[in-house]
Structures are given as structure tokens and as C-alpha cells.
C-alpha positions, -999 to 999 in steps of 0.1 A, spaced: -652 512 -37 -657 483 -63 -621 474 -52 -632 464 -13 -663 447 -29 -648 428 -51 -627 416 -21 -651 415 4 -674 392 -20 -642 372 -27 -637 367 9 -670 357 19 -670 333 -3 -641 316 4 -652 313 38 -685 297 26 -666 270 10 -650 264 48 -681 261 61 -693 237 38 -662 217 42 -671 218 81 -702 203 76 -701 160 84 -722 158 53 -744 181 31 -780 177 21 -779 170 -13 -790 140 -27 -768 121 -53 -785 110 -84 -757 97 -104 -717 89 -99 -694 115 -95 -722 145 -90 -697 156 -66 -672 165 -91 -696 183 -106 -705 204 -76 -664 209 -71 -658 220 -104 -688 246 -102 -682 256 -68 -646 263 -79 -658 281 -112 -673 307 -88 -642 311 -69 -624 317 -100 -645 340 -113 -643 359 -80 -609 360 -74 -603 374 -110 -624 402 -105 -606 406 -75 -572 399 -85 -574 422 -117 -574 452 -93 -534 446 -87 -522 428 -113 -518 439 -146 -501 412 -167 -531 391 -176 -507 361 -178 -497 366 -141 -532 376 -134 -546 338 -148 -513 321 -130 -526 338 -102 -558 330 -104 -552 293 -110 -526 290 -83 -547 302 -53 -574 282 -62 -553 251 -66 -541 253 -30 -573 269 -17 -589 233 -29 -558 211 -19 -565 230 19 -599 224 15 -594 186 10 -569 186 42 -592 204 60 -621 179 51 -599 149 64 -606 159 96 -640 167 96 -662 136 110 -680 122 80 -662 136 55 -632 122 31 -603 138 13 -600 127 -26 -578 138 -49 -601 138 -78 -619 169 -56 -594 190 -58 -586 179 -96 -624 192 -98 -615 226 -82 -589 229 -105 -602 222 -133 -632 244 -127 -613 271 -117 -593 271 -150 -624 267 -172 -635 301 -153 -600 314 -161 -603 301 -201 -637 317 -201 -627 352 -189 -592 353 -210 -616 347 -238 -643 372 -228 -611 397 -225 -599 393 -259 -639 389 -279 -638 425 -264 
């Protein structure tokens, strides 16, 4: 049971970031440069988070697990971007996806270490 809700969570939220992605612009209000990094790389924390829980149900190596991990959230963000270049008031930028990646990893650091304090 924890298995399908793991997945379902997982799921739902990647389809939360889509509709975000939709969206020709989001009501948040920038205070400095670059917030939007900040909101990629914690967005993409989430997701990383999420799809370890959900990946640790069929993989066992936790090397493979984080590879995994890391690698569909890489692309997951590099789709996002594409998707985004077609949506009316939004852009695609590299340093976004370099966000999701890089929050997605510091979620992947963070649970490898949890793993092994345990």
C-alpha cells in the first residue's frame, strides 16, 4: 500500500510541475536576481525526495537507486524547459534546469547521508 502511495504522490507531483510550466507566468513576485533558481532548485528538491521514496521500492543498489534518482530528474527538468518554450510568456534557460539538477542531487546527498547516520 505505501508502495502505490509513494507513487501516486510521486506522480501527482510531477504533474503539478506541468502545470506550473503551463502557466504564461506565475504569481510570485521577485525580490532579488535569480529567485527563480531558487524556486527550481527547491521545487526539484521535492521531486527528488519523492522519487527516492518511490524509486527505493524496486531498486536495491543505492548507487543505481541515486543514478536513478538524478537521471530522471535531469530529463524531467530538461522536458520541463522544452515544454516551457512553447508556452506564451514563458522562456527556456539552461541555468533552470542546472537548478533542477542541482536540487535534485542536494536531495539525493541528503538522503544517501540520512541512509548511512542510520
Amino acid at each position: 500500500m505505501i508502495k502505490i502511495l509513494d507513487f501516486s504522490v510521486f506522480f501527482l507531483y510531477c504533474l503539478l510541475i506541468y502545470w506550473l510550466s503551463d502557466q504564461p507566468s506565475l504569481p510570485i513576485p521577485m525580490l532579488f536576481p535569480y529567485q527563480d533558481k531558487i524556486h527550481h532548485a527547491a521545487a526539484y528538491f521535492i521531486m527528488g525526495l519523492l522519487a527516492w521514496r518511490s524509486f527505493k521500492h524496486v531498486l536495491n543498489s543505492p548507487i543505481l537507486l541515486a543514478l536513478s534518482v538524478i537521471i530522471f530528474c535531469s530529463l524531467y527538468g530538461v522536458s520541463d524547459e522544452w515544454h516551457q518554450s512553447f508556452v506564451e510568456g514563458r522562456t527556456s534557460d539552461i541555468a533552470d534546469w542546472v537548478a533542477d539538477t542541482g536540487g535534485a542531487g542536494l536531495a539525493i546527498f541528503l538522503m544517501q547521508k540520512l541512509r548511512n547516520w542510520r
